[in-house]
N, C-alpha and C positions, 0 to 999 in steps of 0.2 A: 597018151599023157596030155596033150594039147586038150582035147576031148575033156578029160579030167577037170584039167585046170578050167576050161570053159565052163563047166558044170559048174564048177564050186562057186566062180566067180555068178553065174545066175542066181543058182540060190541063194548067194550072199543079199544079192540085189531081189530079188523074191521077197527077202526075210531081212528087212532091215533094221529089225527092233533085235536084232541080235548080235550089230555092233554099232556101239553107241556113236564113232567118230563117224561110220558111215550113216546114220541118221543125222546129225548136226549138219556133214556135207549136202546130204537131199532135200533137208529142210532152207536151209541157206540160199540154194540155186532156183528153188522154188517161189522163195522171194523175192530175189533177183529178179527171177524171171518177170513175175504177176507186174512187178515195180517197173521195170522196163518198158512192157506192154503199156503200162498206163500213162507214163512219161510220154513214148513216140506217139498216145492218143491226142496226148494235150500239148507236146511240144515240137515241134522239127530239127533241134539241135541234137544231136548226140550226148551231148556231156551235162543234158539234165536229166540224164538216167540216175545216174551216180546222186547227185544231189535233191532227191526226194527223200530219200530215204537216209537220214545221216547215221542212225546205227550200226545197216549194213555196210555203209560206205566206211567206217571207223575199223570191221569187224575183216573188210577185204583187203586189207593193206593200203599202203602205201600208194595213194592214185591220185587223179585230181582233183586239187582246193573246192571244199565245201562252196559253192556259191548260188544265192538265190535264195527266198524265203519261204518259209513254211507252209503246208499247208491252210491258206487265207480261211475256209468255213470254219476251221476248228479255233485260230486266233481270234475272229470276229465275235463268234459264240463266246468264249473266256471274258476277253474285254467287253462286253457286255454284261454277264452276269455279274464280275469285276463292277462295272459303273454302279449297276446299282444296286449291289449291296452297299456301295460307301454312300450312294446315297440315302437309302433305307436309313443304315447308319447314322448320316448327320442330319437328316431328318427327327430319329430318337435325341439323338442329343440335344437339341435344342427344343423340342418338346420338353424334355425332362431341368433345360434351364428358364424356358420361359414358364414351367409348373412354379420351381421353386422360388424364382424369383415373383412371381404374384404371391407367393407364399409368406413370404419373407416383409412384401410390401405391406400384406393385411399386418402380419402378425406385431410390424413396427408401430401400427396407424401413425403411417406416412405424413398424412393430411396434417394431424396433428403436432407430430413433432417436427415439422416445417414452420408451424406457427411459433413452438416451442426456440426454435432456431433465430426466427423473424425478432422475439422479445430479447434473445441474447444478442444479438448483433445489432439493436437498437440499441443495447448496453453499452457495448464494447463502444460504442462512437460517439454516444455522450460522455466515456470516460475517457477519450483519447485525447481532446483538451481541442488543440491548432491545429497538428499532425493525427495522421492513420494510419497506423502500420495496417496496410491491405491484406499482406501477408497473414499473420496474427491475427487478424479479422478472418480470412477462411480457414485457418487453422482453429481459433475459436467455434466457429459455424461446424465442421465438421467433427469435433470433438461433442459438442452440444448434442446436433443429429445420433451419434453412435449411443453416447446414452440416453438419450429418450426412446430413442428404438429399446434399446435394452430395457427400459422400465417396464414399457409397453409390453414389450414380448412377455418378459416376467407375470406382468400382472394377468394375461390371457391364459399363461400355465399355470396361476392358482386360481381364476377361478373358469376351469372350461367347463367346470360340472354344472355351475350357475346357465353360463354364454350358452349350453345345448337348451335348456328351458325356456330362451327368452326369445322373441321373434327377430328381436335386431341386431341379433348376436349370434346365431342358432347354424351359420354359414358360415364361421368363423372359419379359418385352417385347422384349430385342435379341434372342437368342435365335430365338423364335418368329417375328419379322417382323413384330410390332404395331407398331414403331416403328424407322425411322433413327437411326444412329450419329450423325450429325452433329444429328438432332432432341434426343437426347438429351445430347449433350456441350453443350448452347447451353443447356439446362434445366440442368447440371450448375452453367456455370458463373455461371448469372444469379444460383444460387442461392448458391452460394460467395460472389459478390460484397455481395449482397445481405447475407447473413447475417453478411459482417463488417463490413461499413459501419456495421447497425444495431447493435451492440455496440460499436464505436467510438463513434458520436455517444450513446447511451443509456447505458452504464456506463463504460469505459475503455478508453483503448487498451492497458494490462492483458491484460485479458480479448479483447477484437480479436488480439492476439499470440497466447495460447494458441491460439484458434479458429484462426487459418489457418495456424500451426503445426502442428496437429492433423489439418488437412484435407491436407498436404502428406505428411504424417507417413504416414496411412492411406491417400492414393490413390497416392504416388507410391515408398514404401518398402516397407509391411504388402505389398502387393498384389503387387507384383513379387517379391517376396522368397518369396512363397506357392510359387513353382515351382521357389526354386533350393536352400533350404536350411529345415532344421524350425525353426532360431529362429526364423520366424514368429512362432511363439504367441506368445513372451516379446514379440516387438515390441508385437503388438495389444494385450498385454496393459497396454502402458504409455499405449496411444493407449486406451485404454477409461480410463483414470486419469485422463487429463487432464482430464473433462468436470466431475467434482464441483471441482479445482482449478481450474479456470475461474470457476464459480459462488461460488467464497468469495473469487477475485481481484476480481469484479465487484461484489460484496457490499461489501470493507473496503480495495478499490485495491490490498493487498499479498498476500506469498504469505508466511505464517509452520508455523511450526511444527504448532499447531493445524491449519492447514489438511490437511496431510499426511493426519491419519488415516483418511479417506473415500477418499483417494487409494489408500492402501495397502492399506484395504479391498477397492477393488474389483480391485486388480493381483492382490491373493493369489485373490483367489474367481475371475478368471478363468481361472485356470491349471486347475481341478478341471473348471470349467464346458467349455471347449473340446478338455481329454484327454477327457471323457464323449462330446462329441460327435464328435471325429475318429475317436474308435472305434467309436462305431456305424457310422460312414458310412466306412467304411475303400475299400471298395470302390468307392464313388460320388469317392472323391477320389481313387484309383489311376487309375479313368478318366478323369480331368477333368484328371490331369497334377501333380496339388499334394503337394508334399512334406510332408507332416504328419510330428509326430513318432512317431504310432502306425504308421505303415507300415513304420519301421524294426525296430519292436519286434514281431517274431514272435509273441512269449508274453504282450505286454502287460505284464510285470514293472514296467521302466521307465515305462510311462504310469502303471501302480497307483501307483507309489511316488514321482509326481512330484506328483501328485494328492494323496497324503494328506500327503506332506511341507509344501504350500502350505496345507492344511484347519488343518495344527495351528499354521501361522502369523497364523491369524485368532484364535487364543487367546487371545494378550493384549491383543487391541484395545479389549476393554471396559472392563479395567483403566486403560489409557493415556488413555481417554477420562473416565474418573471422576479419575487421578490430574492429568490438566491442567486440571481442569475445566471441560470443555465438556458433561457430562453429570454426572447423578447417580448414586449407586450402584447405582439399581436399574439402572440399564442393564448395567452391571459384569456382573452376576450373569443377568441374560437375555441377553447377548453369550455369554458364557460355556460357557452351555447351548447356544445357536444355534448356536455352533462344534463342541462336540463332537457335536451332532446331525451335523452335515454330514461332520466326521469319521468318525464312524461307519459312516456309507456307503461313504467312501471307505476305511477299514480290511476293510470287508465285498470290495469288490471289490479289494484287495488280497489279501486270503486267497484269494478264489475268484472268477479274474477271467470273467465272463461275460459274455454280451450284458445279460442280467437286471439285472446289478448295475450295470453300466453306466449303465443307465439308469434306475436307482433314484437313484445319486449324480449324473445328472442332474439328476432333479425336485429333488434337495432343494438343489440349486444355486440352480434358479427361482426354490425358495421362500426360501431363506436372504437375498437381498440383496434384498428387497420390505422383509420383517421387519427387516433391522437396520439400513435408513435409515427407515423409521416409530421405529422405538428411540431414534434419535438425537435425532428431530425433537421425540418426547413426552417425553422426558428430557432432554432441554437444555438448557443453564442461561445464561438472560441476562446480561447485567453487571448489574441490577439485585439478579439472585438474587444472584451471590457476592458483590454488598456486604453482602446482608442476610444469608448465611451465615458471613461474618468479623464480622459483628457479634454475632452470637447467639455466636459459639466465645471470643469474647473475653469477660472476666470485669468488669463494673463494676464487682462489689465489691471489688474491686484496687485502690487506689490508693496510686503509689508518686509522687507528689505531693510536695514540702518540709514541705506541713504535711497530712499525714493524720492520720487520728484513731487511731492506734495508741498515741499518747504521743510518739514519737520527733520533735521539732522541730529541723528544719536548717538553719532560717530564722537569719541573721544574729543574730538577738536572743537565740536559745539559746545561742551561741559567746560568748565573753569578749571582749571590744574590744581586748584586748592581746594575744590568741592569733589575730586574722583575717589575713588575708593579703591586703593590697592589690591590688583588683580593675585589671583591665585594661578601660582604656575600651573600650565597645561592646562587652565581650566577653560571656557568656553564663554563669552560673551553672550547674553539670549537679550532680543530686545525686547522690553515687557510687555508692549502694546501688542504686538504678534502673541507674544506667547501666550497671551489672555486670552485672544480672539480662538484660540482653538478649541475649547471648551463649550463657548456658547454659540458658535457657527461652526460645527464638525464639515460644512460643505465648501469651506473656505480651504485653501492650499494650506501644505503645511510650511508654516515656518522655517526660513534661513538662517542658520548658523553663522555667525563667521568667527573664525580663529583670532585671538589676538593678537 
């Protein structure tokens, strides 16, 4: 029987795939084992047999607290492959922001609607008077930027079919294939939206009006119109005006007179600034399909003499500017200069029209409206100034007063009491000799009342 039982218990263990709990037990103590052996290779404590292994230690019961760390090659391994996927990672990321934002920057022509910024914020501070709200000023500025970026963008989505034809356009972002049309129209128009909102809730809805006025103006008239006929120029030219008259609408809520001058500033200067450039680039806009007005003029005659006719309409604006007083005289006299410089260019390339001179009365286009809105800005005159210069022009020691000290007394008590003439109640005393003088010396002080 003993014999038996030993037998059976062999074969059990023989044949251990024919009870499942005794294969879990052989496997178990097998890993035990291997774990152990490897443990007393690499440690001399006893009690990091157990903690190697924490499945089996989980799987044995009840024994002692897990302690000590994992096996080090396989964490090291991890955390590494770990580092640099996220770096891979932030790597792509910012690849893919510094793509879009060169993206974003062509597609606004940044350059440009920075200058576009520069004429509204000359605005905004020849209409701010004594005080500037700074605030309101980059609020302004940033409202300004969001939509010319938008026009921009716009105008690049109607025409990229042109910008792939032309050399200096042909690298654009829609063009090239850095970016989708409909990527670009959704940036076009968050930024339209955007840019008039913040001018509506920050300065007025004034200025809100101008701006999407303006953005409609350039993306859906200037643009289309580039292929069918040459007033173009004249149109853009009106849409480049609008931005300084935005910045004085947003400045003082209204559009006056004053305002205008910046405006017509910059309509006359861009008439010289874009015959220089259509004619350099005559060819790049023959192949791109756009109707300039240099393409029709063979000899350039007409573009010389449309250019200098607009250079000598900047003449008088320094004048106009000291005579309304929004600037002093020196500005007068360096406006003055600035114009005939820029004329000068454009007389040059009238006489002898080149590519050379072309691009001489270029540059001095560049430079001419940088200089005469810094002119404006340093000679400007607050409402503070001209009170204090109607005070200095008027004469104190004038007075035409009832009782001056000249001798002449018109006071009631120098007249005879039989020669006066029954006053009218409430009415006002004026004494004649004053009141005469204001007429024929408008630069004399005004006349003193006094009650009777």
């Amino acid at each position: 029987m003993w014999r038996r039982n030993s037998l059976s218990l062999s074969s059990k263990l023989a044949n251990p795939y024919s009870n499942p709990s005794l294969l879990l037990l052989f496997r178990s103590s097998l890993k035990s084992h291997h774990h152990g052996l490897l443990a007393r290779s690499n440690s001399t404590s006893p009690e990091s047999t157990s903690a190697v292994d924490p499945v089996n230690w989980a799987q044995s019961g009840p024994a002692a607290p897990f302690i000590g760390p994992h096996p080090t090659p396989v964490s090291a391994f991890g955390l590494t492959s770990l580092a640099a996927a996220s770096a891979f990672k932030a790597k792509e990321v910012a690849d893919l922001a510094k793509h879009y934002t060169r993206c974003y920057w062509e597609l606004s022509k940044a350059r440009l609607s920075m200058l576009v910024v520069a004429t509204s914020g000359t605005g905004y501070i020849l209409g701010s008077g004594s005080s500037i709200d700074y605030l309101g000023l980059c609020c302004t500025c940033a409202g300004t930027m969001m939509v010319a970026a938008s026009a921009n963008s716009l105008n690049q989505v109607f025409e990229v079919k042109n910008d792939a034809k032309m050399n200096r356009t042909r690298l654009r972002p829609l063009p090239s294939g850095r970016i989708t049309i409909p990527h670009a129209v959704m940036w076009a128009s968050s930024m339209g939206v955007a840019g008039t909102a913040l001018l509506a809730c920050q300065a007025n809805m004034l200025a809100a009006g101008l701006a999407a006025s303006n953005l409609v103006l350039y993306a859906f008239v200037y643009t289309p119109l580039k292929q069918i006929h040459p007033v173009n120029t004249w149109v853009g030219a009106i849409v480049g005006a609008i931005p300084p008259l935005l910045g004085w609408a947003a400045a003082s809520g209204q559009i006056s007179l004053n305002g205008m001058l910046l405006p017509a500033a910059l309509y006359f200067w861009q008439i010289p600034h874009f015959m220089a450039l259509a004619y350099l680039c005559r060819k790049d806009y023959a192949d791109g399909g756009f109707r300039m007005f240099s393409l029709a003029d063979a000899t350039g005659h007409r573009t010389a003499l449309v250019s200098l006719r607009n250079c000598l309409y900047l003449l008088p604006l320094g004048y106009l500017a000291y005579d309304w007083g929004i600037t002093s005289g020196w500005f007068c006299a360096e406006s003055t200069l600035l114009a005939l410089a820029i004329s000068s260019t454009a007389a040059s390339f009238f006489l002898n029209r080149t590519t050379k001179n072309a691009r001489r009365m270029f540059h001095a286009s560049l430079l001419y409206l940088p200089v005469f809105m810094g002119g404006l800005l340093v000679h400007r005159l607050s409402s503070d100034s001209e009170r204090s210069l109607t005070a200095e022009n008027s004469d104190p020691s004038i007075n035409l007063s009832p009782s001056s000290e000249s001798g002449v007394d018109l006071t009631e008590h120098a007249i005879p009491r039989e020669n006066r003439r029954p006053a009218l109640i409430g009415a006002q005393t004026r004494p004649p000799v004053a009141y005469a003088s204001v007429a024929p010396f408008p630069f004399l002080p005004a006349p003193s009342y006094i009650s009777s």
